[in-house]
LUMLUM-835451 format. One record per atom (N, C-alpha, C): residue in one letter; x, y, z; residue number from 1; atom name. Coordinates in Angstrom, 3 decimals. Each point is the difference from the previous one (the first is absolute). Last residue first. Layout:
BEGIN
+-----+----------+----------+----------+-----+------+
: res :        X :        Y :        Z :   n : atom :
+-----+----------+----------+----------+-----+------+
:   A :        X :        Y :        Z : NUM :   CA :
...
+-----+----------+----------+----------+-----+------+
//
This chain:
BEGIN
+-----+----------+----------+----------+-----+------+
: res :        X :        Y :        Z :   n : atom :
+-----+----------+----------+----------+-----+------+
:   X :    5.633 :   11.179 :    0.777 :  78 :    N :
:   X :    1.693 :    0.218 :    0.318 :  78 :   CA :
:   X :    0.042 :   -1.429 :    1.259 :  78 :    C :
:   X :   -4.263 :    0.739 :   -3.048 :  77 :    N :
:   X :    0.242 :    0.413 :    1.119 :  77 :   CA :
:   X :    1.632 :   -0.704 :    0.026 :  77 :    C :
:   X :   -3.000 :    1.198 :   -3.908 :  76 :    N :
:   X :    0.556 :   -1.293 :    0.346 :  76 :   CA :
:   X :    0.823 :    0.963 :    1.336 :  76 :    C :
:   X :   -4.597 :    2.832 :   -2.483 :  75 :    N :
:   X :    1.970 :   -0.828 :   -0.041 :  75 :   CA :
:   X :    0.086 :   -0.880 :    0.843 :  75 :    C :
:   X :   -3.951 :    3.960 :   -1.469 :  74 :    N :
:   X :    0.327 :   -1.586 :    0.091 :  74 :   CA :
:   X :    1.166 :   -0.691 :   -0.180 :  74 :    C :
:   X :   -2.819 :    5.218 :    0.251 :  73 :    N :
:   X :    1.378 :   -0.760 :   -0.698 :  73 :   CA :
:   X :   -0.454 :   -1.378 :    1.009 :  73 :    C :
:   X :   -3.161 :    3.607 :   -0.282 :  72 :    N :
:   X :    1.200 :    0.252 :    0.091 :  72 :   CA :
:   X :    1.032 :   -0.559 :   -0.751 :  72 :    C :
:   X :   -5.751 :    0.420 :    1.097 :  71 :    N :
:   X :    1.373 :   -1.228 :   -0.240 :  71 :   CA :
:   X :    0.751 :    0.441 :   -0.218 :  71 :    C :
:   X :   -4.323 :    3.154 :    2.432 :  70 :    N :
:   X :    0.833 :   -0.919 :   -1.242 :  70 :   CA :
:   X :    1.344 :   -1.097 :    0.224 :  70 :    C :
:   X :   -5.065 :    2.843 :    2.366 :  69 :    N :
:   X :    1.244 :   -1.134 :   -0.109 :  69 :   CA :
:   X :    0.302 :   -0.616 :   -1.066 :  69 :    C :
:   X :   -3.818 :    3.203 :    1.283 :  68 :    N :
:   X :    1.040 :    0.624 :   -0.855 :  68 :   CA :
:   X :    1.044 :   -0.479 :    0.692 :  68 :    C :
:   X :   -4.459 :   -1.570 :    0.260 :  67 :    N :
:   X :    0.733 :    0.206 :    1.765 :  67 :   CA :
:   X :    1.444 :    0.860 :   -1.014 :  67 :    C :
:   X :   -3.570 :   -1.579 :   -2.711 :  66 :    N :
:   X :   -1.182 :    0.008 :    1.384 :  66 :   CA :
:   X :    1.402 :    0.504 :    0.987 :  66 :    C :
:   X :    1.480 :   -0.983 :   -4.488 :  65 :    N :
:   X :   -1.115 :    1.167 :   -0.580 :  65 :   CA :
:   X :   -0.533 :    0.524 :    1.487 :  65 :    C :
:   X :    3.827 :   -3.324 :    0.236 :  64 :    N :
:   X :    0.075 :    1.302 :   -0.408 :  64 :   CA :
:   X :   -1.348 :    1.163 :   -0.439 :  64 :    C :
:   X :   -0.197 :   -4.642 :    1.308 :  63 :    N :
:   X :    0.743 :    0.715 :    0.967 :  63 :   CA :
:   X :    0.382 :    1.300 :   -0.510 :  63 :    C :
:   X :   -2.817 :   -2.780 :   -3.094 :  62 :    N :
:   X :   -0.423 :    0.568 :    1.338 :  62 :   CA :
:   X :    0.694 :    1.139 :    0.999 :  62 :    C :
:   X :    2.717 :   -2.627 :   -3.401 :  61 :    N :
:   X :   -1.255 :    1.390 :   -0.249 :  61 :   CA :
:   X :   -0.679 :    0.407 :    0.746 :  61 :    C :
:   X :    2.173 :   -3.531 :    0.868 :  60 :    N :
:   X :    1.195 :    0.883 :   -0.056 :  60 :   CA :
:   X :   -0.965 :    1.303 :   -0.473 :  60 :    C :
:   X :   -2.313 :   -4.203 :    0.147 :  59 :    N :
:   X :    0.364 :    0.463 :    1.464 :  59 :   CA :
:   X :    1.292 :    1.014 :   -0.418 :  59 :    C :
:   X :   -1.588 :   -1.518 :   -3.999 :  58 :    N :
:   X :   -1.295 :    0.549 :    0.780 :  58 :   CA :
:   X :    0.394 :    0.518 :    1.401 :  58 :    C :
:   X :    2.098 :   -1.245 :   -4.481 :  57 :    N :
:   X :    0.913 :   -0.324 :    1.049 :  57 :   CA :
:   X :   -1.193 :    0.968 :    0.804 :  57 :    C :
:   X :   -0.887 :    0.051 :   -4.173 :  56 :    N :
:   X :    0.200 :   -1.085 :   -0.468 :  56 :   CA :
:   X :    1.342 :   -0.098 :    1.370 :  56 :    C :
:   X :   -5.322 :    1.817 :   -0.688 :  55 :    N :
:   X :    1.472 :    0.215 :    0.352 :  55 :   CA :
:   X :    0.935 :   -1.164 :    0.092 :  55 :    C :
:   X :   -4.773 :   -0.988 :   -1.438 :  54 :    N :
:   X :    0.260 :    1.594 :   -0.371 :  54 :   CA :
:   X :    1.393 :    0.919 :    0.323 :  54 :    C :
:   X :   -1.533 :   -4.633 :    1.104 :  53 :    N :
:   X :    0.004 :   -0.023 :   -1.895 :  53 :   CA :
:   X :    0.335 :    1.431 :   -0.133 :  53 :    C :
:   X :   -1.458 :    0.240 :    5.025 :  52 :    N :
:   X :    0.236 :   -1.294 :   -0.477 :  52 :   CA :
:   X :   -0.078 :   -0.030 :   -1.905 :  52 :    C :
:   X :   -0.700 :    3.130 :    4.050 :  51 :    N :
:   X :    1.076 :    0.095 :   -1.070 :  51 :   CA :
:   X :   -0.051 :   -1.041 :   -0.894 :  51 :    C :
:   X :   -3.187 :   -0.080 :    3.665 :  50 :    N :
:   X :   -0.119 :    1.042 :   -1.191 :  50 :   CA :
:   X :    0.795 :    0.080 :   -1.118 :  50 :    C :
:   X :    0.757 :   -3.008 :    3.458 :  49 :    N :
:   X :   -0.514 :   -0.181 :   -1.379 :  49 :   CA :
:   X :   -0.495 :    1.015 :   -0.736 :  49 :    C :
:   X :    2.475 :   -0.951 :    4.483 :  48 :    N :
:   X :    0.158 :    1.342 :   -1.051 :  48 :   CA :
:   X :   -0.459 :   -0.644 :   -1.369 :  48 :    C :
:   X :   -0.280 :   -0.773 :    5.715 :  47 :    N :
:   X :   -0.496 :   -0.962 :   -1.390 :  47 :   CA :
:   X :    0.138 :    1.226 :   -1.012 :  47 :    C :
:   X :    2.689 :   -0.961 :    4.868 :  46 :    N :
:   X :   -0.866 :    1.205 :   -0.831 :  46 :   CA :
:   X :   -0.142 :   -0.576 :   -1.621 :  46 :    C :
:   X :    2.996 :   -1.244 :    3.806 :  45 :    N :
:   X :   -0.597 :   -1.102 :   -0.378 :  45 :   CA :
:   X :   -1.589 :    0.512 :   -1.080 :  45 :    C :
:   X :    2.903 :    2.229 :    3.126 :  44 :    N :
:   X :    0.458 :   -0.376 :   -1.154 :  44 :   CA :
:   X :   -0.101 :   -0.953 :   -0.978 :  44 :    C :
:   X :   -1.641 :    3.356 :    3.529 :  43 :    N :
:   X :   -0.439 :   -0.382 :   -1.274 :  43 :   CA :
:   X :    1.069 :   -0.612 :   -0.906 :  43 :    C :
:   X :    1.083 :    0.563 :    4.656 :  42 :    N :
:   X :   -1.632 :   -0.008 :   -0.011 :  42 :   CA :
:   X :   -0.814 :   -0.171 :   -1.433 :  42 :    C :
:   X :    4.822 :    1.363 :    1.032 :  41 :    N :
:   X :    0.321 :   -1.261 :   -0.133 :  41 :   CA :
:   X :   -2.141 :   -0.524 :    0.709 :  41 :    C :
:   X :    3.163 :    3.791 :   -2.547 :  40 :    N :
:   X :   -1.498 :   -0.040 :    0.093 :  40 :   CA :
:   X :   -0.149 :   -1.451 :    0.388 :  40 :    C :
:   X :    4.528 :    1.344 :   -1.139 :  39 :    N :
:   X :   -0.739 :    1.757 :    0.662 :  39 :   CA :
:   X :   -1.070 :   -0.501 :    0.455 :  39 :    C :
:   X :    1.987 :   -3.979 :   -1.082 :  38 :    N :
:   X :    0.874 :    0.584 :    1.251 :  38 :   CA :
:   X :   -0.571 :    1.601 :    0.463 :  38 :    C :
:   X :   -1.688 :   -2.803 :   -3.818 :  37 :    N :
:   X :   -0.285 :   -0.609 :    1.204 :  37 :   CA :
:   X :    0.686 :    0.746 :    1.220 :  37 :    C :
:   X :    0.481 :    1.904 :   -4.120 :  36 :    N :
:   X :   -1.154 :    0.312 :    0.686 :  36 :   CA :
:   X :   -0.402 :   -1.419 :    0.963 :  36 :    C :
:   X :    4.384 :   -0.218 :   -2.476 :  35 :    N :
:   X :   -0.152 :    1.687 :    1.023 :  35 :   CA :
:   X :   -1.564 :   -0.264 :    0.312 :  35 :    C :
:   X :    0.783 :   -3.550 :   -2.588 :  34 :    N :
:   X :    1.298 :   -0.149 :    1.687 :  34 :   CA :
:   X :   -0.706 :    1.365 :    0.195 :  34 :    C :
:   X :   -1.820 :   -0.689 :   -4.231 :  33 :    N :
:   X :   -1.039 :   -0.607 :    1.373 :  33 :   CA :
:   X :    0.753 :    0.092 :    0.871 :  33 :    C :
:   X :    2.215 :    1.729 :   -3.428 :  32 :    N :
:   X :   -1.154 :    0.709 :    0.473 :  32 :   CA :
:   X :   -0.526 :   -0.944 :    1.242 :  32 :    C :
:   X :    3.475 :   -1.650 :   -2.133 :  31 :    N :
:   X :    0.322 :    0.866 :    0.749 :  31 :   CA :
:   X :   -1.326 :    0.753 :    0.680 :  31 :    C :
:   X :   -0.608 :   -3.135 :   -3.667 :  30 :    N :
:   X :   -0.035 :   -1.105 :    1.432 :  30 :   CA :
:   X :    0.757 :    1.266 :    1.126 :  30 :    C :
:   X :   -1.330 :    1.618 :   -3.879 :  29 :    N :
:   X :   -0.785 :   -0.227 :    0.275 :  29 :   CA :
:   X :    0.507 :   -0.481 :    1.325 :  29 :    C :
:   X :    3.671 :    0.948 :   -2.764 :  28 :    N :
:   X :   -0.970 :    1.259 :    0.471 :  28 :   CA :
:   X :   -1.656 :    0.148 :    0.999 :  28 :    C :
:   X :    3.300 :   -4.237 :   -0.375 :  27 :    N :
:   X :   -0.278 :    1.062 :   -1.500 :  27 :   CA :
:   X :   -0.154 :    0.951 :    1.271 :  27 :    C :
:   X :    3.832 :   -3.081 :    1.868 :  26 :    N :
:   X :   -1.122 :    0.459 :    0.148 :  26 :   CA :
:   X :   -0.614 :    0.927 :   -0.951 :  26 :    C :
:   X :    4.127 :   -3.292 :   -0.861 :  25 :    N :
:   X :   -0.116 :    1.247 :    0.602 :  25 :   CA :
:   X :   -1.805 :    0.233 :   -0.105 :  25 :    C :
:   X :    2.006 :   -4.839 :    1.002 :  24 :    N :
:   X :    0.048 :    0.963 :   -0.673 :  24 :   CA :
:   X :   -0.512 :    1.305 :    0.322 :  24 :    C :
:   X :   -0.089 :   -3.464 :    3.178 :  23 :    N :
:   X :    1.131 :   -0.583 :   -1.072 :  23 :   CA :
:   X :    0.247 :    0.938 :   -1.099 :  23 :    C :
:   X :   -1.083 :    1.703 :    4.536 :  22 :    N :
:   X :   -0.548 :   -0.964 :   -0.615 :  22 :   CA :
:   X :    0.607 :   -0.088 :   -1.110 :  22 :    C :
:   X :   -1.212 :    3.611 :    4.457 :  21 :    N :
:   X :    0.749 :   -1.012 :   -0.344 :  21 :   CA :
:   X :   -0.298 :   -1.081 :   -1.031 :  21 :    C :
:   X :   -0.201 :    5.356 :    2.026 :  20 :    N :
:   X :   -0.791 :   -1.038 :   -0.467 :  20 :   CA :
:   X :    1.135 :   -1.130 :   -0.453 :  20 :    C :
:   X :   -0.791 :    5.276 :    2.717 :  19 :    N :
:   X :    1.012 :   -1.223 :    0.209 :  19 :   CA :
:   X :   -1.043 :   -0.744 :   -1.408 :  19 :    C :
:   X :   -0.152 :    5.061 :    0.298 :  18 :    N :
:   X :   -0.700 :   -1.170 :    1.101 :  18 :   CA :
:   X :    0.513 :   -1.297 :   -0.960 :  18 :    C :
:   X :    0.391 :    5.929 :    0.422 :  17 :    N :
:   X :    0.238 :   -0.479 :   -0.609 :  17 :   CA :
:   X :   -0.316 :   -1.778 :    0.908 :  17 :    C :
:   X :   -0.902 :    5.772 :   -0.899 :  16 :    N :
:   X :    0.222 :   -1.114 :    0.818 :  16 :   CA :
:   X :    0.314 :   -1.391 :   -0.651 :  16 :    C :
:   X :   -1.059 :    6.104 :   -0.455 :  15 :    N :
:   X :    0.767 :   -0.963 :   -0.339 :  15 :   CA :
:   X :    0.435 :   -1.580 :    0.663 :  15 :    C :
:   X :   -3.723 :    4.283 :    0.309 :  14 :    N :
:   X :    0.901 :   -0.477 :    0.756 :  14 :   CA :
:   X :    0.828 :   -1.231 :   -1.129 :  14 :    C :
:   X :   -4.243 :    2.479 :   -0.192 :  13 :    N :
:   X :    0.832 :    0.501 :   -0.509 :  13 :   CA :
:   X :    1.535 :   -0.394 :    0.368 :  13 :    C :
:   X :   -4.107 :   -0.984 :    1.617 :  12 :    N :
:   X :    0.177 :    1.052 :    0.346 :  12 :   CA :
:   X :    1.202 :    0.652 :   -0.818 :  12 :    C :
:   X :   -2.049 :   -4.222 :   -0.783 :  11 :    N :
:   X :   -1.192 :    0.916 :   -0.244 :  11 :   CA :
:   X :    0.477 :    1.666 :    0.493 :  11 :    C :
:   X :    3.731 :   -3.531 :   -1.563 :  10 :    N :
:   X :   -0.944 :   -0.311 :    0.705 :  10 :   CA :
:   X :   -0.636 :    1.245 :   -0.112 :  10 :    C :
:   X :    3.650 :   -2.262 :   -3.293 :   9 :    N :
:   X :   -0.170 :    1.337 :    0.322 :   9 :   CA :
:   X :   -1.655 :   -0.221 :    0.729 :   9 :    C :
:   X :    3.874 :   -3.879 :   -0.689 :   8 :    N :
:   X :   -1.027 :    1.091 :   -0.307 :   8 :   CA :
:   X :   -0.032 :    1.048 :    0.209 :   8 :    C :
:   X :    3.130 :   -5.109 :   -0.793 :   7 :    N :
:   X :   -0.096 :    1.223 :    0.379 :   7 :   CA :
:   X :   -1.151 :    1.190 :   -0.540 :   7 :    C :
:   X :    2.260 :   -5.538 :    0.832 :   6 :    N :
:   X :   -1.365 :    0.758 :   -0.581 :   6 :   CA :
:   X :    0.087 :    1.516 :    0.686 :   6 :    C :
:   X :    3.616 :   -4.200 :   -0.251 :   5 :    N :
:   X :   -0.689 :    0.824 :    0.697 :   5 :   CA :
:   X :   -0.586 :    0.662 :   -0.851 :   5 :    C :
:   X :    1.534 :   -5.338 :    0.426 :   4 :    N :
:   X :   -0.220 :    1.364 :   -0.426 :   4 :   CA :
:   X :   -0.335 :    1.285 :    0.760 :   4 :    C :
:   X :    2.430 :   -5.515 :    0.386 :   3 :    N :
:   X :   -0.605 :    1.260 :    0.599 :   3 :   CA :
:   X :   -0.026 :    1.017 :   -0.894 :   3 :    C :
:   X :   -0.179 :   -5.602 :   -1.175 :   2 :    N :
:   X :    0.971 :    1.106 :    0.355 :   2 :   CA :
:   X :   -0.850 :    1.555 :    0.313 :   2 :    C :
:   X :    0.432 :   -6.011 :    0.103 :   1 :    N :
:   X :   -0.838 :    1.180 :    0.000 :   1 :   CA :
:   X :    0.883 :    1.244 :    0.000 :   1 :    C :
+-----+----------+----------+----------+-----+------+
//
């Protein structure tokens, strides 16, 4: 397994960044769901079919249209 880090930009504007571990590098999607289990760990389990056929990475969209959280960068942790 190997360690990534996922780096954002959180609702306050804050720059943060959260551990993930696994055989390959995390999309954009499987990053999205790490930050909003950890910002929104009450919805994370939040049914986003609205998005559903209509965004083509729904929990990263969300996070950004409903809490203005973005993705940063994604790298192989040192």
């Amino acid at each position: 397994m190997k360690a990534w880090v996922i780096t954002f930009v959180d609702q306050k504007g804050e720059r943060t960044s959260l551990p993930y571990i696994g055989e390959h590098e995390p999309t954009v999607e499987e990053a999205a769901r790490r930050i909003r289990a950890h910002l929104f760990p009450v919805m994370d389990e939040l049914d986003l079919t609205d998005y559903e056929d209509r965004a083509l990475m729904p929990t990263a969209k969300w996070l950004k249209e409903h809490s203005g959280v973005e993705i940063t960068a994604i790298t192989e942790a040192p």
